[in-house]
N, C-alpha and C positions, 0 to 999 in steps of 0.2 A: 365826664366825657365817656362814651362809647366803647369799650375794647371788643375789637372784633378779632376771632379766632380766624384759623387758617384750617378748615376739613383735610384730614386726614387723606389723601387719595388710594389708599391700601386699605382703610378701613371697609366694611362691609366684604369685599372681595374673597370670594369662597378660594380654602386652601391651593388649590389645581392650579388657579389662577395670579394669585400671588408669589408662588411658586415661580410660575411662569416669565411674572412679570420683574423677577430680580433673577432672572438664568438658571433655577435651581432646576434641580432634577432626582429623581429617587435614585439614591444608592443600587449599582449591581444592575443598571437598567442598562438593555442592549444599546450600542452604538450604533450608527446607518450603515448600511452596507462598503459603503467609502471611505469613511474615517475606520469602522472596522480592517478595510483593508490599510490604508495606512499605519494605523498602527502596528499591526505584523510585518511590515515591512522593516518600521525602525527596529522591531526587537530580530531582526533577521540575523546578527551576530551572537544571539542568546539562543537562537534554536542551533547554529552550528557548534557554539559552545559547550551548550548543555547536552546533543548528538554525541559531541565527542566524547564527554565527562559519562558518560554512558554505554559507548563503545568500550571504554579503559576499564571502566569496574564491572564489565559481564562480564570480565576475565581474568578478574582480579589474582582471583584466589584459585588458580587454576595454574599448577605445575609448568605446563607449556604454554601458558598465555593465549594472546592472541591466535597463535596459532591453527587454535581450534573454529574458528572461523572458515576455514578450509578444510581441517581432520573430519569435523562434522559432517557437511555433506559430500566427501569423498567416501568418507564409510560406510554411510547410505546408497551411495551409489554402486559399492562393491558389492552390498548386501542383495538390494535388488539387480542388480546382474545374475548373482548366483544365484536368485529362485527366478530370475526369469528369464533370463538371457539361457542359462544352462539345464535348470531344472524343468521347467518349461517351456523353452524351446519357444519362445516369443520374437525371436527375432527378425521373422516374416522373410527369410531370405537376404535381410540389409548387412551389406559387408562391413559397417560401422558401427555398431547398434550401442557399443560399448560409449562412444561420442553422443548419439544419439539416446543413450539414455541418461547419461550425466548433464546434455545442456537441458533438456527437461526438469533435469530432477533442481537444478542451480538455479532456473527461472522462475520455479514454482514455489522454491523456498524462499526466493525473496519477499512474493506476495504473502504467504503461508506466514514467514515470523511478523508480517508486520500488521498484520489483521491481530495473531494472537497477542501480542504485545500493544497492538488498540488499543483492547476490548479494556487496559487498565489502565489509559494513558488519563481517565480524570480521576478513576477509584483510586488510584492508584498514588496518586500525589497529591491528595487533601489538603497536607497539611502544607504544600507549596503554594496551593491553588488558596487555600484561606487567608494565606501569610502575605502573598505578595500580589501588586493587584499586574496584570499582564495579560494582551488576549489568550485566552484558552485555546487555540488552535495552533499554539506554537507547540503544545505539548505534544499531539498528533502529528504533526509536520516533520519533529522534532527524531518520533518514533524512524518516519520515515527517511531521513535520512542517516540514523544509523544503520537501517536496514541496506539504505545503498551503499553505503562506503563497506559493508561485508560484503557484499555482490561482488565492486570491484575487486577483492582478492581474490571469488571465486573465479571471477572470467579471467584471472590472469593463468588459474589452475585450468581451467575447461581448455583456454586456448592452447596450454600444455598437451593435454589431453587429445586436442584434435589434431597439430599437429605428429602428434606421435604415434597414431594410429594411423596416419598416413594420407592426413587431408591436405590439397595443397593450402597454398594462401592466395586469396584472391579478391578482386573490388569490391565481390560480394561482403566481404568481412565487415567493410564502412558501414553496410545497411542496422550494423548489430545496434551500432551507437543510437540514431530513431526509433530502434523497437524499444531497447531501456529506459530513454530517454520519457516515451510512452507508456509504458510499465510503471513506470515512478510515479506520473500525475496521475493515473489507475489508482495506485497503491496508495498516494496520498489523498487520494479525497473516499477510498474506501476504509482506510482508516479513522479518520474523520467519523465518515456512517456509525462505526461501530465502536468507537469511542464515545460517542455521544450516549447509544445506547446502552451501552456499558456503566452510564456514568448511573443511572438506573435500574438496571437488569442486572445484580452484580453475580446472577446465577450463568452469564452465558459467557465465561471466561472457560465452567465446565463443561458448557454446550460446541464452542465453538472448534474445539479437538474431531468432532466426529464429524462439523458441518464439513471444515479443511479434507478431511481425509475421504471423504466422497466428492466432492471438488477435485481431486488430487486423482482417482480412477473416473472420474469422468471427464479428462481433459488431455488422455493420450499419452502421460506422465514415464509410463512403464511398459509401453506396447506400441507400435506402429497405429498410426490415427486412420490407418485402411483400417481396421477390423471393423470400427463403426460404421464403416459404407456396408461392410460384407454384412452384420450383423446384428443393422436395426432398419425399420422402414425407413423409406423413404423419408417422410414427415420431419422423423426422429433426427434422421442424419442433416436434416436441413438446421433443427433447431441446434443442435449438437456444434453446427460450422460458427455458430457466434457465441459461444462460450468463449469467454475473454482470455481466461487463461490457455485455452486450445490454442488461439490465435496469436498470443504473446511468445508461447512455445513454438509455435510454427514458423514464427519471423527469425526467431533467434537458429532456429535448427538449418533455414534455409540457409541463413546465411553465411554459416558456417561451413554444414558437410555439402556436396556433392550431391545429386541425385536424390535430395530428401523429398518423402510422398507428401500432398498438399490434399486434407479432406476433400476442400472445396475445387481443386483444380484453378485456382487464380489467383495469381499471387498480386493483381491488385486489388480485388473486391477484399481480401486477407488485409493487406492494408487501409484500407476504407473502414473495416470492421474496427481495427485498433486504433484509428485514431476518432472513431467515434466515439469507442468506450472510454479511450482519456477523457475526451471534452466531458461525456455525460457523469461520471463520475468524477471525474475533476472540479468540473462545477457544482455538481447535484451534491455532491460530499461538502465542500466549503457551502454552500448556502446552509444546509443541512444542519450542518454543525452550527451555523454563526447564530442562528432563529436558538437556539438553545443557549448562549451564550449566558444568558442570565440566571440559567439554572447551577452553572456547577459549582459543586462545591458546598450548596445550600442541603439542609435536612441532615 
Protein backbone atom coordinates (compact mmCIF):
# COMPACT_ATOMS: atom_id res chain seq x y z
CA UNK A 1 0.00 0.00 0.00
CA UNK A 2 0.78 3.50 -0.75
CA UNK A 3 2.17 6.02 2.15
CA UNK A 4 1.52 9.35 1.20
CA UNK A 5 3.32 12.15 2.98
CA UNK A 6 1.92 15.48 4.05
CA UNK A 7 4.22 18.64 2.25
CA UNK A 8 5.69 20.62 4.39
CA UNK A 9 3.69 24.10 4.01
CA UNK A 10 6.78 26.26 5.48
CA UNK A 11 9.07 24.39 3.47
CA UNK A 12 10.46 26.37 0.47
CA UNK A 13 9.25 29.87 2.09
CA UNK A 14 12.19 32.50 1.96
CA UNK A 15 13.38 33.49 5.60
CA UNK A 16 11.12 37.25 5.66
CA UNK A 17 8.27 35.21 4.98
CA UNK A 18 8.32 32.41 7.32
CA UNK A 19 9.09 34.81 9.78
CA UNK A 20 6.24 36.47 9.06
CA UNK A 21 4.20 33.74 8.81
CA UNK A 22 4.52 32.44 12.77
CA UNK A 23 4.56 36.40 14.13
CA UNK A 24 8.28 36.69 14.35
CA UNK A 25 10.10 39.84 14.11
CA UNK A 26 13.75 41.09 14.22
CA UNK A 27 14.92 41.88 17.58
CA UNK A 28 15.28 45.91 18.47
CA UNK A 29 12.93 46.55 15.45
CA UNK A 30 10.95 49.86 15.74
CA UNK A 31 7.24 49.63 17.01
CA UNK A 32 4.27 51.84 14.91
CA UNK A 33 3.77 54.85 15.94
CA UNK A 34 0.67 53.79 18.24
CA UNK A 35 1.81 50.90 20.21
CA UNK A 36 5.22 53.13 20.42
CA UNK A 37 2.97 55.56 21.98
CA UNK A 38 1.30 53.06 24.22
CA UNK A 39 3.75 51.80 25.53
CA UNK A 40 5.32 55.08 27.10
CA UNK A 41 2.28 55.57 28.49
CA UNK A 42 2.27 52.38 30.66
CA UNK A 43 5.95 53.02 31.82
CA UNK A 44 4.60 56.82 32.62
CA UNK A 45 5.21 55.87 36.51
CA UNK A 46 8.98 54.94 35.76
CA UNK A 47 9.77 58.16 34.01
CA UNK A 48 8.35 60.04 37.37
CA UNK A 49 10.04 57.63 39.38
CA UNK A 50 13.22 57.62 37.79
CA UNK A 51 12.85 62.06 37.36
CA UNK A 52 12.66 61.78 40.87
CA UNK A 53 15.54 59.14 41.67
CA UNK A 54 17.55 61.90 39.88
CA UNK A 55 16.27 65.07 41.19
CA UNK A 56 17.54 63.38 44.86
CA UNK A 57 21.08 62.33 43.66
CA UNK A 58 22.09 65.74 41.71
CA UNK A 59 22.24 66.87 45.22
CA UNK A 60 23.44 64.20 46.91
CA UNK A 61 26.47 65.00 47.89
CA UNK A 62 26.11 68.64 48.31
CA UNK A 63 26.32 70.22 51.97
CA UNK A 64 22.87 72.08 51.46
CA UNK A 65 21.14 69.81 49.35
CA UNK A 66 18.34 70.45 47.32
CA UNK A 67 18.54 73.69 48.02
CA UNK A 68 20.72 74.57 45.38
CA UNK A 69 18.14 74.39 43.12
CA UNK A 70 17.17 77.91 43.79
CA UNK A 71 20.98 79.17 45.22
CA UNK A 72 21.93 78.53 41.70
CA UNK A 73 20.07 80.64 39.61
CA UNK A 74 19.53 83.21 42.38
CA UNK A 75 23.32 83.69 42.15
CA UNK A 76 23.29 84.04 38.54
CA UNK A 77 20.71 86.43 38.82
CA UNK A 78 22.67 88.63 41.29
CA UNK A 79 25.71 88.21 39.15
CA UNK A 80 24.20 89.65 36.00
CA UNK A 81 22.50 92.45 37.77
CA UNK A 82 25.66 93.61 38.88
CA UNK A 83 27.30 93.83 35.36
CA UNK A 84 24.32 94.83 33.96
CA UNK A 85 21.76 96.27 35.73
CA UNK A 86 24.54 98.45 37.61
CA UNK A 87 27.80 98.31 35.64
CA UNK A 88 26.07 98.95 32.48
CA UNK A 89 23.32 100.53 33.03
CA UNK A 90 20.90 98.12 30.92
CA UNK A 91 18.07 98.76 32.62
CA UNK A 92 16.30 101.03 29.85
CA UNK A 93 14.49 103.13 32.41
CA UNK A 94 12.38 99.80 33.80
CA UNK A 95 11.63 100.44 37.62
CA UNK A 96 11.72 96.61 37.93
CA UNK A 97 14.42 95.22 36.01
CA UNK A 98 15.72 93.44 39.15
CA UNK A 99 12.07 91.05 38.48
CA UNK A 100 12.57 91.52 35.22
CA UNK A 101 15.83 89.95 34.94
CA UNK A 102 15.43 87.09 37.33
CA UNK A 103 12.01 85.84 35.58
CA UNK A 104 14.37 85.62 32.30
CA UNK A 105 17.02 84.34 33.64
CA UNK A 106 14.57 81.24 35.69
CA UNK A 107 12.70 80.61 32.09
CA UNK A 108 15.78 80.14 30.26
CA UNK A 109 17.38 77.94 32.62
CA UNK A 110 14.80 75.53 32.57
CA UNK A 111 15.12 75.06 28.74
CA UNK A 112 19.11 75.56 28.96
CA UNK A 113 19.62 72.38 31.75
CA UNK A 114 17.37 70.26 29.87
CA UNK A 115 18.73 70.52 26.33
CA UNK A 116 22.24 70.10 28.25
CA UNK A 117 21.26 67.10 30.21
CA UNK A 118 19.71 65.70 26.65
CA UNK A 119 22.47 65.72 24.75
CA UNK A 120 23.44 62.41 27.36
CA UNK A 121 19.99 61.19 28.00
CA UNK A 122 20.94 57.83 25.67
CA UNK A 123 25.12 58.17 25.95
CA UNK A 124 24.63 58.49 28.97
CA UNK A 125 22.72 55.31 30.15
CA UNK A 126 23.99 52.50 28.02
CA UNK A 127 24.23 50.22 30.29
CA UNK A 128 20.34 50.84 31.30
CA UNK A 129 19.42 51.13 27.86
CA UNK A 130 21.30 47.53 26.90
CA UNK A 131 20.14 46.03 30.24
CA UNK A 132 16.49 46.63 30.21
CA UNK A 133 14.28 46.59 27.29
CA UNK A 134 11.67 50.01 27.78
CA UNK A 135 10.91 52.66 25.11
CA UNK A 136 13.93 55.06 24.95
CA UNK A 137 11.91 58.21 25.01
CA UNK A 138 11.21 57.83 28.73
CA UNK A 139 14.72 58.75 29.20
CA UNK A 140 14.36 62.24 27.44
CA UNK A 141 10.84 62.85 28.95
CA UNK A 142 12.28 61.73 32.05
CA UNK A 143 15.25 64.56 31.66
CA UNK A 144 12.40 66.83 31.26
CA UNK A 145 10.61 66.46 34.07
CA UNK A 146 13.27 66.81 36.55
CA UNK A 147 14.03 69.89 34.84
CA UNK A 148 10.23 71.04 35.69
CA UNK A 149 9.91 69.97 39.18
CA UNK A 150 13.43 72.56 39.75
CA UNK A 151 11.32 75.31 37.94
CA UNK A 152 8.77 74.87 40.37
CA UNK A 153 10.97 75.84 43.25
CA UNK A 154 12.26 78.52 41.33
CA UNK A 155 8.84 80.26 40.53
CA UNK A 156 7.99 79.98 44.16
CA UNK A 157 11.54 82.11 44.68
CA UNK A 158 10.75 84.54 41.45
CA UNK A 159 7.25 85.09 42.77
CA UNK A 160 9.14 86.08 46.16
CA UNK A 161 11.02 88.13 44.18
CA UNK A 162 8.25 90.06 42.45
CA UNK A 163 6.41 90.53 45.10
CA UNK A 164 8.94 92.27 47.09
CA UNK A 165 10.04 94.51 44.64
CA UNK A 166 6.71 95.83 44.66
CA UNK A 167 4.51 94.00 41.89
CA UNK A 168 1.06 93.72 42.78
CA UNK A 169 -0.69 90.40 42.39
CA UNK A 170 -3.10 90.02 39.70
CA UNK A 171 -5.35 87.73 37.13
CA UNK A 172 -2.58 88.11 35.05
CA UNK A 173 -0.48 85.74 37.32
CA UNK A 174 -2.98 82.72 36.11
CA UNK A 175 -1.50 83.33 32.43
CA UNK A 176 1.97 82.08 33.84
CA UNK A 177 0.53 78.39 34.44
CA UNK A 178 -0.07 78.07 30.01
CA UNK A 179 3.17 79.66 29.08
CA UNK A 180 5.07 76.76 31.45
CA UNK A 181 2.84 74.48 30.79
CA UNK A 182 4.02 75.38 26.83
CA UNK A 183 7.62 75.61 27.69
CA UNK A 184 7.56 71.95 29.02
CA UNK A 185 6.23 70.27 25.60
CA UNK A 186 8.93 72.90 23.97
CA UNK A 187 11.51 71.43 26.24
CA UNK A 188 10.28 67.93 25.91
CA UNK A 189 10.31 67.21 22.50
CA UNK A 190 13.56 69.42 22.06
CA UNK A 191 15.11 67.39 24.25
CA UNK A 192 14.16 64.52 22.36
CA UNK A 193 15.93 66.31 19.11
CA UNK A 194 19.03 66.29 20.82
CA UNK A 195 19.09 63.42 22.69
CA UNK A 196 18.82 61.44 19.66
CA UNK A 197 21.59 63.28 18.28
CA UNK A 198 23.70 62.87 20.98
CA UNK A 199 23.10 59.24 21.05
CA UNK A 200 25.76 59.68 17.89
CA UNK A 201 27.44 62.91 18.04
CA UNK A 202 28.94 62.24 21.46
CA UNK A 203 31.20 65.57 20.66
CA UNK A 204 28.13 68.03 21.03
CA UNK A 205 27.62 67.70 24.79
CA UNK A 206 31.13 70.00 24.28
CA UNK A 207 29.32 71.91 21.41
CA UNK A 208 26.30 72.53 23.10
CA UNK A 209 27.62 75.11 26.20
CA UNK A 210 28.34 77.85 23.45
CA UNK A 211 25.23 76.95 21.03
CA UNK A 212 22.95 77.75 24.88
CA UNK A 213 24.89 80.67 25.49
CA UNK A 214 24.26 82.56 22.24
CA UNK A 215 20.61 81.35 22.50
CA UNK A 216 20.69 83.00 25.87
CA UNK A 217 21.95 86.93 24.36
CA UNK A 218 19.97 86.47 21.59
CA UNK A 219 16.55 86.16 23.45
CA UNK A 220 16.50 89.31 25.61
CA UNK A 221 17.71 87.09 28.80
CA UNK A 222 19.81 90.17 30.24
CA UNK A 223 18.53 93.50 28.70
CA UNK A 224 15.04 95.00 27.82
CA UNK A 225 13.83 93.16 24.15
CA UNK A 226 13.40 97.12 23.00
CA UNK A 227 17.04 97.12 22.20
CA UNK A 228 16.52 94.65 19.19
CA UNK A 229 13.81 96.98 17.72
CA UNK A 230 16.43 100.07 18.25
CA UNK A 231 19.29 98.06 16.95
CA UNK A 232 18.66 95.64 14.21
CA UNK A 233 16.67 96.05 10.76
CA UNK A 234 13.85 95.76 10.23
CA UNK A 235 13.98 92.01 8.72
CA UNK A 236 16.20 91.14 11.68
CA UNK A 237 13.75 92.24 14.43
CA UNK A 238 10.84 90.49 12.48
CA UNK A 239 12.92 87.09 12.55
CA UNK A 240 14.14 87.98 16.21
CA UNK A 241 9.95 88.08 17.40
CA UNK A 242 9.78 84.22 16.84
CA UNK A 243 12.61 83.07 18.61
CA UNK A 244 10.86 80.59 21.08
CA UNK A 245 12.68 81.30 23.94
CA UNK A 246 12.17 85.31 23.39
CA UNK A 247 8.56 84.35 23.34
CA UNK A 248 8.44 81.84 26.41
CA UNK A 249 10.33 84.90 28.28
CA UNK A 250 7.92 87.46 27.15
CA UNK A 251 4.73 85.39 28.39
CA UNK A 252 6.22 84.76 31.61
CA UNK A 253 7.39 88.50 32.17
CA UNK A 254 3.93 89.76 31.13
CA UNK A 255 2.51 88.08 33.43
CA UNK A 256 3.93 88.93 36.16
CA UNK A 257 5.56 92.62 36.22
CA UNK A 258 3.42 95.66 35.26
CA UNK A 259 4.06 97.51 32.24
CA UNK A 260 6.54 94.84 30.59
CA UNK A 261 7.78 95.89 26.83
CA UNK A 262 6.47 93.32 24.12
CA UNK A 263 8.99 93.11 20.74
CA UNK A 264 6.23 92.52 18.80
CA UNK A 265 3.58 94.79 20.22
CA UNK A 266 0.78 91.84 20.54
CA UNK A 267 0.31 90.01 23.16
CA UNK A 268 -1.80 87.62 21.03
CA UNK A 269 0.26 86.95 17.92
CA UNK A 270 3.04 86.26 21.23
CA UNK A 271 0.83 83.62 22.09
CA UNK A 272 0.01 82.07 18.73
CA UNK A 273 3.89 81.96 18.36
CA UNK A 274 4.26 79.66 21.65
CA UNK A 275 1.94 77.59 21.23
CA UNK A 276 3.02 76.85 17.70
CA UNK A 277 6.33 76.14 18.84
CA UNK A 278 4.91 73.49 21.51
CA UNK A 279 2.98 71.69 18.92
CA UNK A 280 6.06 71.82 16.16
CA UNK A 281 8.56 70.66 18.49
CA UNK A 282 6.41 68.65 20.60
CA UNK A 283 5.67 66.63 17.94
CA UNK A 284 8.49 67.05 15.47
CA UNK A 285 10.92 66.02 18.67
CA UNK A 286 8.69 62.64 19.54
CA UNK A 287 8.49 61.66 15.82
CA UNK A 288 12.07 62.50 15.56
CA UNK A 289 13.25 60.53 18.27
CA UNK A 290 10.85 57.44 17.82
CA UNK A 291 12.19 56.71 13.78
CA UNK A 292 15.52 56.33 15.66
CA UNK A 293 14.34 54.13 18.24
CA UNK A 294 16.09 51.07 17.05
CA UNK A 295 19.30 52.51 16.99
CA UNK A 296 20.07 53.15 20.64
CA UNK A 297 22.24 51.76 22.55
CA UNK A 298 23.55 49.64 19.44
CA UNK A 299 27.55 50.06 18.34
Amino acid sequence: MAITTLADPDSGLPPAQLAARHGLRMAGQRPSLASYTRQLWRYRHFISAYANAKLAASFSNARLGQLWQVLTPLTNAAVYFLIFGLVLQQTRGMDNFIAYLTAGLFIFNFTQTSVQNGTQAISGNLGLIRALHFPRAALPLAITTTQFQQLLGSMIVLLGIVLATGEPITLMWLTLVPAVLLQTVFNAGLTMVVARLGAKATDLKQVMPFVLRAWMYGSGVLYSVELFAENLPGWATAIVQFNPMLVYIELARVALLENTPLLNDSLPLTWLVAIGWSVVMGVGGYLYFWRGEQEYGRG
